[in-house]
N, C-alpha and C positions, 0 to 999 in steps of 0.2 A: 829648467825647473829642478826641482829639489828633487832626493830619494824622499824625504819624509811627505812633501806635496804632494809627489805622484799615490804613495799611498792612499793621503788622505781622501784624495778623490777615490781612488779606488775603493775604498772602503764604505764612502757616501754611495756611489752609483751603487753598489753589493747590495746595501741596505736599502736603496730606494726599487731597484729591483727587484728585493726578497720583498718587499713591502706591496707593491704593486702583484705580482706574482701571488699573494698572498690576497688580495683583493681579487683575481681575475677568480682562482680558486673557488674563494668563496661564493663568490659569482655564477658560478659555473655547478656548485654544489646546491645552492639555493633553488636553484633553476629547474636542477633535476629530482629535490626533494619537492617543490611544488609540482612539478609534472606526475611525480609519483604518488604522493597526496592527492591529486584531483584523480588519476586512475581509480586509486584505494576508493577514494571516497565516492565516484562513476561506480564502481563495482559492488559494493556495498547497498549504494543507494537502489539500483538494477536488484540486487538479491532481496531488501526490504519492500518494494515495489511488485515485484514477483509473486511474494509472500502474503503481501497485503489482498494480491488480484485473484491469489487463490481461496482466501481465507473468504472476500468477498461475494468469490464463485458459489463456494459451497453452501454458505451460509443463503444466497440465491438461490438455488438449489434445494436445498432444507424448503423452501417457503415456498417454492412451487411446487415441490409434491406431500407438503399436510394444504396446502392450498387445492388440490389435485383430490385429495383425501375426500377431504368435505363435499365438494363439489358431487365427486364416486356417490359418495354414501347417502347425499340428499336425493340425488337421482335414482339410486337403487329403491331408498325409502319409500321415495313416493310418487316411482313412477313416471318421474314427469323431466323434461329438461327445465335445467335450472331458469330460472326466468329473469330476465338482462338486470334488473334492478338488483339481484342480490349475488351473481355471477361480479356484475361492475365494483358492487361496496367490498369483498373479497380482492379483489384485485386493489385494493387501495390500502389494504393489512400489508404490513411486514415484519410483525412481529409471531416469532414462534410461537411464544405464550397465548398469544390469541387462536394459532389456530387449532393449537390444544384443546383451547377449553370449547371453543366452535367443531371440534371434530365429536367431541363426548355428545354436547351439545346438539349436534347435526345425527347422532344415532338416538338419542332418546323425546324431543321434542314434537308435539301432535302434532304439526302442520308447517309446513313452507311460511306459513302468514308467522306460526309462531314463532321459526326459524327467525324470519327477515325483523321481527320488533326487538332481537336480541340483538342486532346487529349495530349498533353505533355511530 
């Protein structure tokens, strides 16, 4: 074979080489920014999730003690435990607003009866 032949191969193998070589890389790069992308994004999702369960907690938390409030204060009022019908319709509020205005409401209103026809 020639000097110029032997080149030429040499020079295709080089390039088919670098080219391959060049793909296995990529390959191998892709692989590891996917893996580190789903970490990031596991890790992220874990911190939003977290975040959400605390935010959840509290706001849980907030509504079982103005729920708690009410409860107190009709009982102090008027002597009496709270009676299951309007104990039960409380426990199906979840909103703060409500038991804002059910706590005002629960210190100034004549009667349990009057209490329980505000109730929704």
């Amino acid at each position: 074979m020639t000097t110029t032949l032997l080149r030429e191969i040499a020079k295709h193998r080089i390039r088919r080489s670098k080219k391959r070589g060049m793909q296995i890389g990529e390959e191998r790069g892709e692989k590891r920014g996917e893996k580190r992308g789903i970490q990031i994004g596991e890790e992220r999702g874990m911190q939003i999730g977290e975040e959400r369960g605390m935010q959840i907690g509290e706001e849980r938390g907030a509504i079982r003690g103005k729920r708690e409030a009410v409860i107190r204060c009709l009982s102090i009022r008027f002597q009496n435990p709270i009676p299951h019908d309007i104990n039960e319709k409380l426990e199906s509020y979840s909103d703060l607003g409500v038991f804002d205005f059910l706590f005002q409401f629960a210190m100034t209103c004549e009667s349990l009866d009057d209490f329980r026809k505000r109730l929704i």
